[in-house]
C-alpha positions in Angstrom: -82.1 52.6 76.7 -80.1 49.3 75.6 -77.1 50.5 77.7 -75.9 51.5 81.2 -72.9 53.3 82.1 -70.9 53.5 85.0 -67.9 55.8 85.9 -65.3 54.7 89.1 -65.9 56.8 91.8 -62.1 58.1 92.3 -62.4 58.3 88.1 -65.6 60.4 88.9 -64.2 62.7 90.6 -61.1 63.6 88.6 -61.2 67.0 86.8 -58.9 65.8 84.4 -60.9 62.4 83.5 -64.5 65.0 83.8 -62.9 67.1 81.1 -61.6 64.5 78.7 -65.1 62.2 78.9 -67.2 65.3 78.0 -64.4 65.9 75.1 -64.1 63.0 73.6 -68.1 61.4 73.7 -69.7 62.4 70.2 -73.3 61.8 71.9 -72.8 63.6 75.0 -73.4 61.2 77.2 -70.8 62.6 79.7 -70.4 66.1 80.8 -68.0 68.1 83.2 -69.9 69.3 86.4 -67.3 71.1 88.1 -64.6 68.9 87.8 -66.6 65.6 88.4 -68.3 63.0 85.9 -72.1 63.6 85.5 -73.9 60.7 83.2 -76.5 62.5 80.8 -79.0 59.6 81.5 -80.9 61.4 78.9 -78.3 60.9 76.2 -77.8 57.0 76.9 -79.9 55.8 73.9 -77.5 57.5 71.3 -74.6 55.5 72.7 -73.2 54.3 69.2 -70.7 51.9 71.2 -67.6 54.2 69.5 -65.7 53.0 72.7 -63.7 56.6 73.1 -64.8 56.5 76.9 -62.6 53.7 77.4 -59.7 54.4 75.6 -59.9 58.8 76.9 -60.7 57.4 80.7 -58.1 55.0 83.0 -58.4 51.4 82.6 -61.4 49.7 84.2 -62.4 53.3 85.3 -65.6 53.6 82.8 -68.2 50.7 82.0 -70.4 50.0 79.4 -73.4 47.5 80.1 -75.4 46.1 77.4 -79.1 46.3 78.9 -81.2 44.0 77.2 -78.6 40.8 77.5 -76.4 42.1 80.7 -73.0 41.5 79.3 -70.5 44.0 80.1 -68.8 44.8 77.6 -65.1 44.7 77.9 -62.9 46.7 77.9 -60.2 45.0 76.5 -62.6 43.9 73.6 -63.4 47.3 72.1 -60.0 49.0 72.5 -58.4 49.6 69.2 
């Protein structure tokens, strides 16, 4: 996997923010487990770097790390 994710705990745990993640990801790399955030670890190599977890999730509340270099990738960066 070139890529790590990472969700803010109080983002985590928002139905609303569960619900939109799973939605929007064309991968499935998030998914809705009773109203919290659940990473499909097993979906992390498709990440095509789309960057629709940032803009469907509150700002700073969803992280994308680049593995093999370990720059974060901004947020600011990738919205549109």
């Amino acid at each position: 996997m070139f890529i790590r994710v990472e969700v803010d705990g109080s983002a985590a745990s928002d139905p609303a923010v569960a619900k939109q993640l799973a939605a929007v990801c064309p991968v499935d790399i998030f998914d809705d487990d009773a109203g919290r955030v659940r990473i499909v670890d097993d979906n992390l190599d498709e990440c095509i770097l789309c960057a629709l977890c940032l803009d469907a999730a509150p700002p700073g509340a969803v992280r994308v790390i680049k593995r093999y270099d370990g720059d974060k990738l901004l947020e600011a960066a990738l919205h549109r």
